[in-house]
N, C-alpha and C positions, 0 to 999 in steps of 0.2 A: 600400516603406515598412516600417517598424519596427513588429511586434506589442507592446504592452502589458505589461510584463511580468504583471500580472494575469489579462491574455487568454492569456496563454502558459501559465499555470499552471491557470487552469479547462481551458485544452485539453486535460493530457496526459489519460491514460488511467487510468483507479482503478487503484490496487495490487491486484496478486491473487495470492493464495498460493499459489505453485507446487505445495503438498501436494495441497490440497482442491482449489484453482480457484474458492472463497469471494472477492467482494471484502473489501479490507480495510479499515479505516478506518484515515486517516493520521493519524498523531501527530506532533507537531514533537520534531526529535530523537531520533525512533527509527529504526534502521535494521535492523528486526525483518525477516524477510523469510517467515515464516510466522505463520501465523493463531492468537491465543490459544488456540483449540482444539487444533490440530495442533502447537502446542507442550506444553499439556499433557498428550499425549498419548505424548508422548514420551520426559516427567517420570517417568511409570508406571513 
């Protein structure tokens, strides 16, 4: 039988910044792959 696509999306797994290993909070439309911090951080 066929998952939800809602149940399939609360499944995956939180985003996590490869830099820190911080979860991330997801935003629609962004395809950021590190953490507001470890980005400006690198701003510096």
């Amino acid at each position: 039988m066929l998952m939800s696509p809602l149940e399939f999306f609360r499944s995956l797994p939180k985003k996590e910044c490869p830099e820190c290993g911080d979860h991330m909070e997801e935003q629609a439309e962004s395809y950021m792959m590190e953490c507001d911090r470890c980005l400006s951080k690198r701003e510096e």
